[in-house]
MMTF fields as JSON, N, C-alpha, C and O atoms, coordinates in Angstrom:
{
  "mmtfVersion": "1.0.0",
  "mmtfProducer": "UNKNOWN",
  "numBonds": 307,
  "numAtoms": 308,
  "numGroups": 77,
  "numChains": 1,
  "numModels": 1,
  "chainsPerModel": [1],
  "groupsPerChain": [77],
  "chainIdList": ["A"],
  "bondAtomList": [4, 2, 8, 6, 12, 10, 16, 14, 20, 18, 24, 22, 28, 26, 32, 30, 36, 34, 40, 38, 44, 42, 48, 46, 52, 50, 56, 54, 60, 58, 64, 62, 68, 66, 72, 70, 76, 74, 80, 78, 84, 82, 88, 86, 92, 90, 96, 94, 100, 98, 104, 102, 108, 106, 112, 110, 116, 114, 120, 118, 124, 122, 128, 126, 132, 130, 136, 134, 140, 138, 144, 142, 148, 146, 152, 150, 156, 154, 160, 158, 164, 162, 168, 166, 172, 170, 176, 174, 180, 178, 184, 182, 188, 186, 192, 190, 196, 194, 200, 198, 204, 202, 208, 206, 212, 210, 216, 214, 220, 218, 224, 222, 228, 226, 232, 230, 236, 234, 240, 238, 244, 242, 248, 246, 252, 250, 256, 254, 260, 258, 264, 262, 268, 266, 272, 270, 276, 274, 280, 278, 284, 282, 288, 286, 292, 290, 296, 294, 300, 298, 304, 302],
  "bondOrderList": [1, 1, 1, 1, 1, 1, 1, 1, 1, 1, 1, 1, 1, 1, 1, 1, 1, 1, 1, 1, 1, 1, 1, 1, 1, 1, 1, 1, 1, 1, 1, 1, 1, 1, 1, 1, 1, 1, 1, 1, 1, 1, 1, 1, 1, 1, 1, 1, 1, 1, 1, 1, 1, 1, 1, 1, 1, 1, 1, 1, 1, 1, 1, 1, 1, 1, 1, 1, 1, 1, 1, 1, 1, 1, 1, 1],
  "groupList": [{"groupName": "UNK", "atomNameList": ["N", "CA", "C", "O"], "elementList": ["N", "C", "C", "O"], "formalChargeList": [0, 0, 0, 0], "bondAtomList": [1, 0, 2, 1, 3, 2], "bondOrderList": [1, 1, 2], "singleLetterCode": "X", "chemCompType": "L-PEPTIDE LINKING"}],
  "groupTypeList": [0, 0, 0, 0, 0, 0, 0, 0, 0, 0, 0, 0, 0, 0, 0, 0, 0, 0, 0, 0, 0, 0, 0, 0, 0, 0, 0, 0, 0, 0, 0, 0, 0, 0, 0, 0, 0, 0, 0, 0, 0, 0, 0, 0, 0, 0, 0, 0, 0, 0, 0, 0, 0, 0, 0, 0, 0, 0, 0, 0, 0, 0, 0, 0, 0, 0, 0, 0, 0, 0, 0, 0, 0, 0, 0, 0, 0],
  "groupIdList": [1, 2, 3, 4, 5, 6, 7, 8, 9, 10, 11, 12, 13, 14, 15, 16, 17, 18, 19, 20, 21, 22, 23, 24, 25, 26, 27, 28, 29, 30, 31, 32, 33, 34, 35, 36, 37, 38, 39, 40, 41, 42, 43, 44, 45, 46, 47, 48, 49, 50, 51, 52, 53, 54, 55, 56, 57, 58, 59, 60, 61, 62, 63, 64, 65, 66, 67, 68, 69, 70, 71, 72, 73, 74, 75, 76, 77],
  "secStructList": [7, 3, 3, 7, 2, 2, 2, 2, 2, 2, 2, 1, 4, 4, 4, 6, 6, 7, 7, 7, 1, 7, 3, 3, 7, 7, 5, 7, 7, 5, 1, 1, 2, 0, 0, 0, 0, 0, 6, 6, 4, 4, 4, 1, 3, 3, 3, 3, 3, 3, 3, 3, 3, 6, 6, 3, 3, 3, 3, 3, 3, 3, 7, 6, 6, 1, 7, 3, 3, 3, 7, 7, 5, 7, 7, 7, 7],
  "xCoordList": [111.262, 111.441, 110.114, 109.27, 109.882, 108.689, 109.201, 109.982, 108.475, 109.067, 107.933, 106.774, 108.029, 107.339, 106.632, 107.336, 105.303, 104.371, 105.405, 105.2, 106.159, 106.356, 107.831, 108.418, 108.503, 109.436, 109.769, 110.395, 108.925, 108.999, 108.35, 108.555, 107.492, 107.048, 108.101, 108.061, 108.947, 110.037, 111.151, 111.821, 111.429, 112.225, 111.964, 112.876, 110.678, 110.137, 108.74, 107.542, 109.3, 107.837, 106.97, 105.859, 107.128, 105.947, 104.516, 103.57, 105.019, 103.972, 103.544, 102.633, 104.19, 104.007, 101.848, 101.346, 101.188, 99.629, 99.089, 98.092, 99.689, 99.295, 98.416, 98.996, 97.02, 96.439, 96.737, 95.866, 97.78, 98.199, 98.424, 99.025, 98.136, 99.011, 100.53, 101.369, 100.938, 101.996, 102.89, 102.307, 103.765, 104.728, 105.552, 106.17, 105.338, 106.608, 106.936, 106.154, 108.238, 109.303, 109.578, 110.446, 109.158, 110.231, 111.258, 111.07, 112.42, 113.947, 114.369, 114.289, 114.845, 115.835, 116.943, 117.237, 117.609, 119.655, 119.745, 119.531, 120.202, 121.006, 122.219, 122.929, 122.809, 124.697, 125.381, 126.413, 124.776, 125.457, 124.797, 124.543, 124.48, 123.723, 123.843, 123.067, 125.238, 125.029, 124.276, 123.448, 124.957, 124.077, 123.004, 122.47, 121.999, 121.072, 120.087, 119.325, 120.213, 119.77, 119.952, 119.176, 121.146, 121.158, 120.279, 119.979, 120.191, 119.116, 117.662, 116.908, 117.198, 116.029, 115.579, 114.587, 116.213, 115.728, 115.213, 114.058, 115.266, 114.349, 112.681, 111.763, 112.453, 111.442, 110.418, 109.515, 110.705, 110.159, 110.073, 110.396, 109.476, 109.694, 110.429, 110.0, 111.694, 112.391, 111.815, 111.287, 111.689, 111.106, 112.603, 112.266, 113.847, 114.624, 115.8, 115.865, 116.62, 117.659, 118.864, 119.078, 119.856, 121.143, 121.591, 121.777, 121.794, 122.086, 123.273, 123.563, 123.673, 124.341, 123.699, 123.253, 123.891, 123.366, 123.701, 123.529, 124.412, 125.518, 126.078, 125.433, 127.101, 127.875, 127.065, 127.783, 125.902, 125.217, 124.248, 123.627, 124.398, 123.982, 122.394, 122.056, 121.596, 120.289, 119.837, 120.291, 118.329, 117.537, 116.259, 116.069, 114.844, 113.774, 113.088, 113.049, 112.395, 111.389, 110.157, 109.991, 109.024, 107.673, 107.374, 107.584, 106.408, 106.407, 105.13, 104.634, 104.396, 103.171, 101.933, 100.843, 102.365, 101.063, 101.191, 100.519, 102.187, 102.396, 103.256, 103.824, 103.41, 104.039, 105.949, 106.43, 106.312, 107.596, 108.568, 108.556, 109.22, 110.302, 111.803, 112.18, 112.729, 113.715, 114.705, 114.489, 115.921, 117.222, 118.196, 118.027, 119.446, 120.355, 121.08, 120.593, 122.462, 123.541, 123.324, 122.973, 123.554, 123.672, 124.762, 125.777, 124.702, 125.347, 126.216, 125.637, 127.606, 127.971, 127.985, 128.533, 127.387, 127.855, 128.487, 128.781],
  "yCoordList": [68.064, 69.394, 70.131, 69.783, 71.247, 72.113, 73.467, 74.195, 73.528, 75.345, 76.496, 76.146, 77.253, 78.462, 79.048, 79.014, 79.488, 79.407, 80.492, 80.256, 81.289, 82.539, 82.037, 82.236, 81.274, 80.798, 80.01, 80.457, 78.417, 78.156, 78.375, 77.844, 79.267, 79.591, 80.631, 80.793, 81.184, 82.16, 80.684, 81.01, 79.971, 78.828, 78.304, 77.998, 78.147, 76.778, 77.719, 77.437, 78.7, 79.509, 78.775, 79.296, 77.073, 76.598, 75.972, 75.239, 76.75, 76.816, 78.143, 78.376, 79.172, 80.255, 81.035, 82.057, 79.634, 80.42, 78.837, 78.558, 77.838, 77.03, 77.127, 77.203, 77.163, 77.491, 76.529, 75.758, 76.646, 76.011, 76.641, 77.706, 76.334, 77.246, 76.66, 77.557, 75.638, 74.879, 73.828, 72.746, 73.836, 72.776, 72.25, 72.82, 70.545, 69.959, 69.453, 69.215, 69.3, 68.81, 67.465, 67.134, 66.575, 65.279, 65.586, 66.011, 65.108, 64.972, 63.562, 62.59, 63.715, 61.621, 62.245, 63.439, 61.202, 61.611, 60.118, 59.089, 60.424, 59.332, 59.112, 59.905, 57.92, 57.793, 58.475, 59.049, 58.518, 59.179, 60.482, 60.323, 61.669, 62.645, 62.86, 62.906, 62.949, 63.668, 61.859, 61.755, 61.016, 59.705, 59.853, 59.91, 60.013, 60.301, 60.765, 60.199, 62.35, 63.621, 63.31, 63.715, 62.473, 62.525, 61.048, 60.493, 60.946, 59.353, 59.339, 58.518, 60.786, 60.755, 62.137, 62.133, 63.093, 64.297, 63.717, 64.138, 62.962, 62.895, 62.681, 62.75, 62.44, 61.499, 62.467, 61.948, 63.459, 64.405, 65.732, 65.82, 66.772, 67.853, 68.686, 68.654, 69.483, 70.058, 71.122, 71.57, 72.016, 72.478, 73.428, 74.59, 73.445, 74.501, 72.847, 71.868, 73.359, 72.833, 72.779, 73.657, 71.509, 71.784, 72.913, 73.894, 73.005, 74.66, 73.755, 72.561, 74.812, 74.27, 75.528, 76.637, 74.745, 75.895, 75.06, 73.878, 76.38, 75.811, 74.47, 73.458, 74.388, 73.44, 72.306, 71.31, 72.042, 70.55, 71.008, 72.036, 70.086, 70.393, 69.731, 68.89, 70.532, 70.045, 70.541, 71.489, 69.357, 69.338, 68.943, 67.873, 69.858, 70.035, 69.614, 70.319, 68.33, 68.133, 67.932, 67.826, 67.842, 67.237, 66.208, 66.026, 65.04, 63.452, 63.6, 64.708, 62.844, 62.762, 62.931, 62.993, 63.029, 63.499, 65.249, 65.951, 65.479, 67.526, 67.647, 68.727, 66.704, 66.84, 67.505, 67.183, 68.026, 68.401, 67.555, 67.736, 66.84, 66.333, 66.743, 66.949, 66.878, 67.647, 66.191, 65.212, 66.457, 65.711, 66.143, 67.272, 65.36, 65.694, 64.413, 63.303, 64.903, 64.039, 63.227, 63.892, 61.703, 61.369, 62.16, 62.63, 62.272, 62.381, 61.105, 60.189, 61.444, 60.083, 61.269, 62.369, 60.828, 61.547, 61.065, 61.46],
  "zCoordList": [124.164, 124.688, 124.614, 123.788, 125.541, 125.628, 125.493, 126.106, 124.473, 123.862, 124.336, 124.114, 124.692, 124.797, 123.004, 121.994, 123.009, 121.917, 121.334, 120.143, 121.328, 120.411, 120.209, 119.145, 121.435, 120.907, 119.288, 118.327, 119.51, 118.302, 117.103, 116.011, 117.447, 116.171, 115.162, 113.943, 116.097, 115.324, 115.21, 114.23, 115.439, 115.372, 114.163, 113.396, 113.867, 113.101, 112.155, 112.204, 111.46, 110.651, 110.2, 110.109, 109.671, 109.838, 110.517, 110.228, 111.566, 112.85, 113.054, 113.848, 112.326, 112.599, 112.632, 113.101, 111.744, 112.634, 112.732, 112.065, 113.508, 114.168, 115.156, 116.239, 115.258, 116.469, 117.92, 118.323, 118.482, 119.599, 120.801, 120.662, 121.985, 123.435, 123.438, 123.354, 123.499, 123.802, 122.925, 122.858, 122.443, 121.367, 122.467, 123.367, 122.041, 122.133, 120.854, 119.934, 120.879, 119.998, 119.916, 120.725, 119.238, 119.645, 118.23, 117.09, 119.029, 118.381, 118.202, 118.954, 116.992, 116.952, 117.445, 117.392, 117.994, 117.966, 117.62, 118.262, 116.171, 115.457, 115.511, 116.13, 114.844, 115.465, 114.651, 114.997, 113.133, 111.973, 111.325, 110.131, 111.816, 111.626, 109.863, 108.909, 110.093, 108.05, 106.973, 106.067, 107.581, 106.656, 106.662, 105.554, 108.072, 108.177, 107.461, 106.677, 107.964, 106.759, 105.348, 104.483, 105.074, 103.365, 102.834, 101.777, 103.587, 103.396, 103.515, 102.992, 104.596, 104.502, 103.737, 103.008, 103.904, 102.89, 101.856, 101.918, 100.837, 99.404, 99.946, 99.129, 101.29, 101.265, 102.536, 103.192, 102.608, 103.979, 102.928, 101.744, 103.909, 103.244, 104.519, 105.673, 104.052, 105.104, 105.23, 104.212, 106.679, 106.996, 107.467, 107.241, 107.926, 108.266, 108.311, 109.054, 106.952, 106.908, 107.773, 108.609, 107.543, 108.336, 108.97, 108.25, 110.071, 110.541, 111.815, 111.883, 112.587, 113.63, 114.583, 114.289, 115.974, 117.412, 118.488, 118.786, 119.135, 120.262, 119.818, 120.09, 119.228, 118.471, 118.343, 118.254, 118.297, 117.632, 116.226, 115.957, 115.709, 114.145, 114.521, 115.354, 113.49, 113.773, 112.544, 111.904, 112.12, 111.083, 111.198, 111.777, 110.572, 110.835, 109.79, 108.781, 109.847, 108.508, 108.989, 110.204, 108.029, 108.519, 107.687, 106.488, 109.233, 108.725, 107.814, 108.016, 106.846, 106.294, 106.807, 106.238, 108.482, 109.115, 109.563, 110.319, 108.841, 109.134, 110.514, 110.673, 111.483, 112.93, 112.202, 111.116, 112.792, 112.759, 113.669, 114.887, 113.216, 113.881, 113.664, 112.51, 114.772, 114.741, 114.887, 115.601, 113.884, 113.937, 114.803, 115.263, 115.237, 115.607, 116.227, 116.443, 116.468, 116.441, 117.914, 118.889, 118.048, 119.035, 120.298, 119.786, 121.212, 122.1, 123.359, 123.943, 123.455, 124.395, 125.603, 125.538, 126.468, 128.393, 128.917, 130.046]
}
């Protein structure tokens, strides 16, 4: 996803004085969201915990290189 600069920085305060014009997001969609999260939280640092928006649950950590990657539940279409 491509977020607008003021967007995610109120989304995600740890970008909040990122010197950037433009964020993208990459997202996992895993099959088992809560196994997931409880399997990798010890090992990330969360950045904006479990929350839900527009009924999909989502979770924000950063990898060892500082990038923010966003969780969330697989989807079937």
């Amino acid at each position: 996803m491509v977020y607008r600069d003021e967007h995610l920085r109120g989304w995600l305060p740890v970008l909040e004085d990122t010197p950037v014009g433009a964020f993208g997001m990459f997202y996992l969609a895993v099959d088992d969201f809560d196994a997931y999260v409880e399997r990798i939280r010890p090992l990330v640092t969360v950045q904006k915990d479990v929350m839900e928006h527009q009924g999909q649950k989502l979770f924000y950590f950063t990898d060892p290189n500082g990038y923010v990657i966003g969780v969330t539940q697989k989807q079937s279409w």
